[in-house]
C-alpha positions as protocol buffer text, in pm:
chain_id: "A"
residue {
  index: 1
  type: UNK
  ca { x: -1482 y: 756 z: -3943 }
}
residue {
  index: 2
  type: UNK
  ca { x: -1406 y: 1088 z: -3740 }
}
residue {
  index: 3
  type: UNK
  ca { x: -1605 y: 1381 z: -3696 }
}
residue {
  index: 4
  type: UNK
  ca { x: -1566 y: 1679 z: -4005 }
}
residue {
  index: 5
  type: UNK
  ca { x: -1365 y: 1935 z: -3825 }
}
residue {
  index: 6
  type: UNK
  ca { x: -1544 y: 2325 z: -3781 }
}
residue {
  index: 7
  type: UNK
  ca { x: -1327 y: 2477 z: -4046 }
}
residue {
  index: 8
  type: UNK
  ca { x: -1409 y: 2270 z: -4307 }
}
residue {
  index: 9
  type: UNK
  ca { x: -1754 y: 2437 z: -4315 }
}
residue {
  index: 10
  type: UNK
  ca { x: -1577 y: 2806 z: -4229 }
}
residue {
  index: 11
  type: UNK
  ca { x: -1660 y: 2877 z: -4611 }
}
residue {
  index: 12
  type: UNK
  ca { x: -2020 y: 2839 z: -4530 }
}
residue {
  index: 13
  type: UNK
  ca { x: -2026 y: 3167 z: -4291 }
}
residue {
  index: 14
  type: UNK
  ca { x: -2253 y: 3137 z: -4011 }
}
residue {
  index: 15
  type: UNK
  ca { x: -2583 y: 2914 z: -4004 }
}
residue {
  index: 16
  type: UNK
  ca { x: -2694 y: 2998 z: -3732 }
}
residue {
  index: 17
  type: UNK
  ca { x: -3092 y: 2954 z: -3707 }
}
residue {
  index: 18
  type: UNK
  ca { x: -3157 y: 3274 z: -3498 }
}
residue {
  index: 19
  type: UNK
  ca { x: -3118 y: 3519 z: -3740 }
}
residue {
  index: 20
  type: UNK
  ca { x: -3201 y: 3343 z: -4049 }
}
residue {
  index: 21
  type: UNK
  ca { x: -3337 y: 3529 z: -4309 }
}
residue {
  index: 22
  type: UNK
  ca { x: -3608 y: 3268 z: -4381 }
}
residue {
  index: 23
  type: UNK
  ca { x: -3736 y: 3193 z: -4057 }
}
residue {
  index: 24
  type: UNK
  ca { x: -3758 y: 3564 z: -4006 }
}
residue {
  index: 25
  type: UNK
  ca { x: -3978 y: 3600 z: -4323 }
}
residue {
  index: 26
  type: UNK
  ca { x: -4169 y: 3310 z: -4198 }
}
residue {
  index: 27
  type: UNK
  ca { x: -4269 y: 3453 z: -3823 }
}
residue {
  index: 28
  type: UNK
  ca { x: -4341 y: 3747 z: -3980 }
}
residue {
  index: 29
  type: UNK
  ca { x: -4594 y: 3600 z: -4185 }
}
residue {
  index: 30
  type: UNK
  ca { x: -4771 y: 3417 z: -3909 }
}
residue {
  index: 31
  type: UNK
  ca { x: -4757 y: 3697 z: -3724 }
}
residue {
  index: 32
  type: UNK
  ca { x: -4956 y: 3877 z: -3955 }
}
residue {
  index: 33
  type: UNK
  ca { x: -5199 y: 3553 z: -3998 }
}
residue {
  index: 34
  type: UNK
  ca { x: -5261 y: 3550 z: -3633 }
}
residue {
  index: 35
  type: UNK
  ca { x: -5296 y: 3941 z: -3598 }
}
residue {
  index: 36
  type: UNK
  ca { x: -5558 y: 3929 z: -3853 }
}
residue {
  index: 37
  type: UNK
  ca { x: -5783 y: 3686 z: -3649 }
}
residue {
  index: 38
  type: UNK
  ca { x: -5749 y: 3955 z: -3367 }
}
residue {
  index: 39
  type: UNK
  ca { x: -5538 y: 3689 z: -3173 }
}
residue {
  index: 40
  type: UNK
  ca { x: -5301 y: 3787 z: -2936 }
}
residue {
  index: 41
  type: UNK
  ca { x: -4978 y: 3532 z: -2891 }
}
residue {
  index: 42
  type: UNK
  ca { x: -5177 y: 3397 z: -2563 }
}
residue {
  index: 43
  type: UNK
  ca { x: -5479 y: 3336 z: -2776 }
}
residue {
  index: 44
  type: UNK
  ca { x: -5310 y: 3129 z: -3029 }
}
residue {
  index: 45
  type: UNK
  ca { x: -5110 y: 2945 z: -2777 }
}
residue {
  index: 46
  type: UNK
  ca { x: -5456 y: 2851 z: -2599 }
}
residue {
  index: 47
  type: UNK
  ca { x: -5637 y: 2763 z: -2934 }
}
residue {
  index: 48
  type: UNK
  ca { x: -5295 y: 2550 z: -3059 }
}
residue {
  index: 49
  type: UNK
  ca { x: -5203 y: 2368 z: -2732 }
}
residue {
  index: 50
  type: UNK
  ca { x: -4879 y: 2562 z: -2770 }
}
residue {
  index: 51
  type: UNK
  ca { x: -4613 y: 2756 z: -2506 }
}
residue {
  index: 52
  type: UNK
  ca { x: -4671 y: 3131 z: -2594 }
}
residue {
  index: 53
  type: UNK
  ca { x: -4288 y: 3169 z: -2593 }
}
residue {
  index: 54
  type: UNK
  ca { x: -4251 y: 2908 z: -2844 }
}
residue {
  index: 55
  type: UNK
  ca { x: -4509 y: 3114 z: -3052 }
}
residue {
  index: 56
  type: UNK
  ca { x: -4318 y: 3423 z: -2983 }
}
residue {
  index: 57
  type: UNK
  ca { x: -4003 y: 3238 z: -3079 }
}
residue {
  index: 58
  type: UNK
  ca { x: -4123 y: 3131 z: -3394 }
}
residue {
  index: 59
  type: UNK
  ca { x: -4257 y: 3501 z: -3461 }
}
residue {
  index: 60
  type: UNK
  ca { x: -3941 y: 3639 z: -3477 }
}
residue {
  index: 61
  type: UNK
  ca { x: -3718 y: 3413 z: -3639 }
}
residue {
  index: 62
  type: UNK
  ca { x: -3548 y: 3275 z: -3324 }
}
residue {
  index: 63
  type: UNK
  ca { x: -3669 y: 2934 z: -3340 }
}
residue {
  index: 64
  type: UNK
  ca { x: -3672 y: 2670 z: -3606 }
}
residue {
  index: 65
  type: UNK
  ca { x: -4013 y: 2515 z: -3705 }
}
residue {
  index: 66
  type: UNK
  ca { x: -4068 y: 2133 z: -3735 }
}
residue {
  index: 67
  type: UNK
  ca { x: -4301 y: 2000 z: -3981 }
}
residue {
  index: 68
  type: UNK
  ca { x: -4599 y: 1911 z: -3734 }
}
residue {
  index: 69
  type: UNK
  ca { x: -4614 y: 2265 z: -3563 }
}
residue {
  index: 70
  type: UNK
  ca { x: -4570 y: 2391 z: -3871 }
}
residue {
  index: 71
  type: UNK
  ca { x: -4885 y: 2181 z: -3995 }
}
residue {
  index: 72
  type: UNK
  ca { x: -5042 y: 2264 z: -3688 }
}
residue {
  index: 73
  type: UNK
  ca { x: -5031 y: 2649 z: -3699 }
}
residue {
  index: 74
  type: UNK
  ca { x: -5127 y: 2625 z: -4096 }
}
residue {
  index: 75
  type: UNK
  ca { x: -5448 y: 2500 z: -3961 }
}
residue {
  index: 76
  type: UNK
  ca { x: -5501 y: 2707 z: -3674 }
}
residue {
  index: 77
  type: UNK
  ca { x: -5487 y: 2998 z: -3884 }
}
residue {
  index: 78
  type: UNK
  ca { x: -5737 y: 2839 z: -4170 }
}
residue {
  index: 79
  type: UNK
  ca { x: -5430 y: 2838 z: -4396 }
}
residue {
  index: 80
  type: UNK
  ca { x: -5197 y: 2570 z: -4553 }
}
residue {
  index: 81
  type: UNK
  ca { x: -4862 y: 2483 z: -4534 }
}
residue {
  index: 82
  type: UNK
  ca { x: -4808 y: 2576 z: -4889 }
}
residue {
  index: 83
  type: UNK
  ca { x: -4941 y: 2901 z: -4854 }
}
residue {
  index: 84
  type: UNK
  ca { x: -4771 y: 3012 z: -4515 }
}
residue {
  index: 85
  type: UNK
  ca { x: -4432 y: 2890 z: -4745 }
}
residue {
  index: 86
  type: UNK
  ca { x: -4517 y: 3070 z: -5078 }
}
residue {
  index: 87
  type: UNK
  ca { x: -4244 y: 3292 z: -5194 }
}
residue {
  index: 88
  type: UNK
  ca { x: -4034 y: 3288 z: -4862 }
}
């Protein structure tokens, strides 16, 4: 079977993950979470066994967020998945 050509999916616009409107929403949000436990991005990266640029990434929207980290960072902020998603 070949590969679906590009301009089948031109009707789609662009999907590109780095300026996604939800992944924006969401960095913003754990921005705020880690803000409020007076943690800088180094902090969090230290206490999460993370890359501070992935952190900052995922901050502002530039990087998509796999379920683990995602899992990960709920818990490092004494949150839960469900709430860092509600009403994104």
């Amino acid at each position: 079977m070949p590969d679906t050509p590009p301009e089948y999916y031109a009707h789609y616009g662009r999907m590109s993950t780095g300026n996604h409107a939800l992944l924006v929403k969401l960095g913003k949000r754990i921005q705020a979470l880690r803000m409020r436990k007076g943690w800088t991005q180094t902090d969090m990266a230290a206490y999460l066994d993370m890359n501070r640029g992935h952190i900052s990434d995922i901050e502002r929207g530039k990087r998509e967020v796999g379920i683990i980290t995602l899992q990960i960072i709920a818990r490092g902020l004494d949150t839960t998945m469900a709430n860092l998603m509600k009403g994104l």
